[in-house]
N, C-alpha and C positions, 0 to 999 in steps of 0.2 A: 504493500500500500504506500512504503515513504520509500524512498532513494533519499542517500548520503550524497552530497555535490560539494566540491570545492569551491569556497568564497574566491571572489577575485582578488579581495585585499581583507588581511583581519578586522571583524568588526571589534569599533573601538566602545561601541555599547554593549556587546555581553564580554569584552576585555573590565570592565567594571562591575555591569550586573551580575554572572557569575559566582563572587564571593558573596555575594547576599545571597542568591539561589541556592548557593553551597550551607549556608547559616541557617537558612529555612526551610531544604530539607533534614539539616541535623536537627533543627527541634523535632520538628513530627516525625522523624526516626524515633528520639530521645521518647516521644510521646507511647509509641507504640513498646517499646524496649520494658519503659516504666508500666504498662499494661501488661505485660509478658509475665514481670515480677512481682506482681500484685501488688504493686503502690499506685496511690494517686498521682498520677502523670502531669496534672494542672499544678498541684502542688510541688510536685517534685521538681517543674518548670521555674517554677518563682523562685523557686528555695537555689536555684541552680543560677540564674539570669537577670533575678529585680531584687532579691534580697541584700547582696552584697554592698546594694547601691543605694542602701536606706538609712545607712549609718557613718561616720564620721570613720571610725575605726576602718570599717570592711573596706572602707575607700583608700585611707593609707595602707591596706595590707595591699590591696590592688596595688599599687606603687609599690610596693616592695616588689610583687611576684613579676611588674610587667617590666622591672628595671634590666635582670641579666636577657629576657627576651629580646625587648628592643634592641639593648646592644649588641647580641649577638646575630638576630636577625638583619640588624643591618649591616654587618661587617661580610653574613653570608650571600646576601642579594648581591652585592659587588662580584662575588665569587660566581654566582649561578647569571648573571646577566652577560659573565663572560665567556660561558659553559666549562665553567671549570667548577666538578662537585665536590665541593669541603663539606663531606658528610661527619666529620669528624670533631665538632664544636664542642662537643661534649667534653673528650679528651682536651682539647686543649682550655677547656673551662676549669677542667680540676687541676691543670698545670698549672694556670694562672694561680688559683688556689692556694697548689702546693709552695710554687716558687714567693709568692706574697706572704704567705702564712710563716715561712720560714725568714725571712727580712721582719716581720714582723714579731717571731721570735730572737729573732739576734739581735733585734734592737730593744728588747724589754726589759721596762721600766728609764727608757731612754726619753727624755725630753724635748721637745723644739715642736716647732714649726714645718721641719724638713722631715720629717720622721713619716707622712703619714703619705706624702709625694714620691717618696724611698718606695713607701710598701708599695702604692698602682704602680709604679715605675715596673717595679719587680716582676708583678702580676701579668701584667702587659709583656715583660720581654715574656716571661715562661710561657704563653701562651702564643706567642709569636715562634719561639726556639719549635715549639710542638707544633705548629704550622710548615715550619720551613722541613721537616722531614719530606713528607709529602708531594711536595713540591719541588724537593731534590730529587726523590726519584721519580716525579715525569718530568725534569726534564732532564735528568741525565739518563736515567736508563727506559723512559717510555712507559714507568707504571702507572697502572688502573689509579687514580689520584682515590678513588672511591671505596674500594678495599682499602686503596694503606691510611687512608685517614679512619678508616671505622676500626680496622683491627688497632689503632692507635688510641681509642676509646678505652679499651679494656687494661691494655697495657699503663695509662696512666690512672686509671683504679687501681689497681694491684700494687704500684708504685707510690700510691698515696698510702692503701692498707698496710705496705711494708715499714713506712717512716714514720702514723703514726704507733705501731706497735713496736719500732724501734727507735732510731736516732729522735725524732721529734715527739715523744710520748711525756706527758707529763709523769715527772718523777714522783709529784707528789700526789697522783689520783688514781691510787688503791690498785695499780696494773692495768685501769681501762684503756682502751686502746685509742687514746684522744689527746691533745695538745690540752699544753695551759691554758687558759682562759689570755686575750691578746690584753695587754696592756691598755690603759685609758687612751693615751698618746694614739695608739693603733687602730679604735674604733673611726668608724665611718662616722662624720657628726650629723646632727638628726634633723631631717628638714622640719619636720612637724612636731613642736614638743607633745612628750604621750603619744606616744606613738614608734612603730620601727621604723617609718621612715626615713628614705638619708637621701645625700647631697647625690648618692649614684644615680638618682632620677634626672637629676638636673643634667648628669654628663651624660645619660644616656639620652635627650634632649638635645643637647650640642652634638653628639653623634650623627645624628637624625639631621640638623642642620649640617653639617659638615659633608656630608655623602650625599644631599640633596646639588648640594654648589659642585661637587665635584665631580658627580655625574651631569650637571647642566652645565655646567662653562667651563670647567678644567679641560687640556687635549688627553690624559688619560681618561677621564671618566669618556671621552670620545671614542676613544682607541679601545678602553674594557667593550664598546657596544657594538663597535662596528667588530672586534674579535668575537663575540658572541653571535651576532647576527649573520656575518658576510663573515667566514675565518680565511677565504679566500681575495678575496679583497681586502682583508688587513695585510696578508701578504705581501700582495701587489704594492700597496702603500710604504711597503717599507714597516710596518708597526714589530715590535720585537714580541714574538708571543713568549717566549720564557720568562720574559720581566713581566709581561702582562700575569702568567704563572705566581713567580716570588711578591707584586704586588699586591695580589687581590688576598694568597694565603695570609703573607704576612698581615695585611691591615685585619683581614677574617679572625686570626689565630691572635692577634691584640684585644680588638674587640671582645673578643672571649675571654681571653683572660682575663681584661679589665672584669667584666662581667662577674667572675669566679673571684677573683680578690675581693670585689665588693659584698659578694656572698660570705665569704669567709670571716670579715673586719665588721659585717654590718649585723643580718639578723642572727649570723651564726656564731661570731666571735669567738673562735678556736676552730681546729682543723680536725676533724673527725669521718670515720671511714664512709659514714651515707653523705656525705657534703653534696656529691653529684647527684642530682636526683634529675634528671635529662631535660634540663633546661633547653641545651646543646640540639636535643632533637626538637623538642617542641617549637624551637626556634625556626627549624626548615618550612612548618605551615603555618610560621606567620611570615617569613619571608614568601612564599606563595601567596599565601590569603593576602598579602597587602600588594600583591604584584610586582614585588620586588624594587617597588617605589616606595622613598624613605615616609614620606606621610603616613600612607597605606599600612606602612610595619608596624609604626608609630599605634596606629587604630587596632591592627590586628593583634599587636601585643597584650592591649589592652582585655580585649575581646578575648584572648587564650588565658589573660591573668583570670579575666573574671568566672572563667571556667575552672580555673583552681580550687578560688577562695570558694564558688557556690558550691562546686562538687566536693569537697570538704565540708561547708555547713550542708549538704543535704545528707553526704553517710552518715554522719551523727544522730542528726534531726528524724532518718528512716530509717536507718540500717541499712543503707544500700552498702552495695559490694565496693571494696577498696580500688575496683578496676574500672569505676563508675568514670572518673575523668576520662580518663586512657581511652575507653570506649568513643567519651565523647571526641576528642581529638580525633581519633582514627577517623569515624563518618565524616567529620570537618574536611578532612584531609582527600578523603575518600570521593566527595560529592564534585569536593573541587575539585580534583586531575577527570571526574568525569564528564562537569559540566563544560569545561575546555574546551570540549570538541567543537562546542557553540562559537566560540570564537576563529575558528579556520573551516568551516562545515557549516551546513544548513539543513535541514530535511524539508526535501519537497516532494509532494504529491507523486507519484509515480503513475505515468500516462499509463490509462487502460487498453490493455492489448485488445484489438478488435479481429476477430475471424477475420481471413484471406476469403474475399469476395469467391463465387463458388461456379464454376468454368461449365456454361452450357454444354450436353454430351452433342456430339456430331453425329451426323446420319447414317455414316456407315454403322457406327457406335448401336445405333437404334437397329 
């Protein structure tokens, strides 16, 4: 009944409508999901989507959760607009982590001003150093960027588990397998008093600014698009795709880390083995859901924090399942790589086959 037809040019109305289509099939999934489970699905909607937003507090948690988002979302959009996949945020989330967490134990009970610009400093190279793997081997030996950044995921958990149960363990906390508690000096300071709020909203905000200018008037944010789009015509140009490579990882594998030191100094304030809880991934479908435009990430962040905070007050509030966000995220994710299609495709009618007119018999015939 329908044919699939190629658009002549993307349209740049379901290139926006899309993420909303994608939002408003996941409720009424969500709707149907919460019916399946014997809860009230209207309720479970609110408790999930209008609750977090009725209160002072739920709104700075919101800020806390959509702060390492953002900024990692948007260090990855730079990466994916050049098609180059940094699946691997995660890991260099907990690097930044680790490498900040430890600056910030070497400097403890140290004072100054300089002290807390030390620790992001730190955070940012570790999470850039855990970038630049990846990026060394495509371009020196041709590797899948997408394997060696994901299997780099796991190796810097393991690498976090090993230092706080050894070299970085507090000596004084019973054998648990967790840092000291960071210094005053080392905490994040608090954008909103009462509250966890901190100042990492604000940078992750300049962030957002920063990659919006840089993709609009800089010639690399040029040369990232036209390598993403045309990687033949970057050629021709003369554009160097290896730097475009060490570029996009290193600014990506910053961003994260910055992300993960902030995690570390701010609501979590010591270094402990669940610190990554997969920000890093959650980050890829708000770099999609915002279209890989710094605004867009900005909103989608928001959008994915607020699916934390509710899906946490609603397991409580029902007892739903601990896999209740997760779920939601995946449909998010899910609706959108399908709604896509809308934007380079169309379905149109498919012409009805009519019988082949019917050949009078001849005389001899008779």
């Amino acid at each position: 009944m329908f044919r699939i037809e190629p658009r002549k040019e993307p349209s740049t109305l379901m290139l926006y409508a899309t993420p909303l289509i994608a939002v408003a099939l996941t409720i009424l999934s969500g709707f149907v999901l919460f019916t399946l489970l014997g809860k009230d699905p209207v309720r479970a909607t609110l408790l999930i989507f209008y609750k977090p937003l009725t209160s002072f507090y739920s709104l700075s948690e919101l800020i806390v959760k959509a702060t390492p988002l953002i900024l990692i979302g948007a260090g990855l959009a730079l990466c994916f607009r050049a098609n180059i996949w940094n699946i691997g945020a995660e890991g260099q989330f907990t690097m930044g982590a680790v490498a900040g967490g430890a600056m910030a134990l070497f400097l403890f009970e140290v004072e100054g001003f300089w002290v807390l610009p030390s620790i992001w400093i730190a955070g940012a190279l570790g999470g850039m150093l855990w970038a630049a793997i990846p990026a060394l081997l495509r371009n020196r030996f041709n590797a899948n960027e997408i394997l060696t950044s994901l299997m780099l995921v796991y190796v810097a958990s393991l690498l976090l588990s090993v230092l706080v149960h050894g070299l970085l363990r507090d000596p004084q906390g019973q054998n648990f397998p967790e840092s000291r508690l960071f210094h005053d000096a080392a905490l994040m300071p608090i954008l909103l008093p009462g509250t966890r709020a901190h100042v990492g909203f604000a940078v992750a905000l300049l962030a957002v600014l920063l990659t919006w200018a840089l993709m609009r008037w800089h010639v690399i944010g040029f040369q990232i698009k036209v390598a993403g789009q045309a990687p033949r015509a970057a050629r021709f140009a003369g554009f160097s795709g290896k730097k475009i490579v060490w570029f996009t990882f290193l600014v990506s594998g910053g961003l994260a880390g910055l992300a993960g030191v902030f995690e570390a100094t701010g609501p979590v304030g010591q270094l402990v083995p669940a610190l990554p809880v997969g920000y890093g991934f959650t980050a890829i479908i708000v770099a999609f859901l915002g279209r890989l435009h710094p605004v867009g990430i900005l909103l989608a962040g928001l959008l994915l924090a607020l699916t934390y905070i509710g899906g946490e007050g609603a397991q409580i509030a029902m007892s739903l399942p601990a896999a209740t966000i997760q779920v939601f995220q995946g449909m998010l994710l899910f609706y959108l790589l399908a709604t896509d299609i809308f934007v380079n495709y169309r379905f149109r009618p498919a012409p009805m086959k009519t019988a082949p007119p019917s050949t009078p018999a001849s005389p001899t015939a008779q």
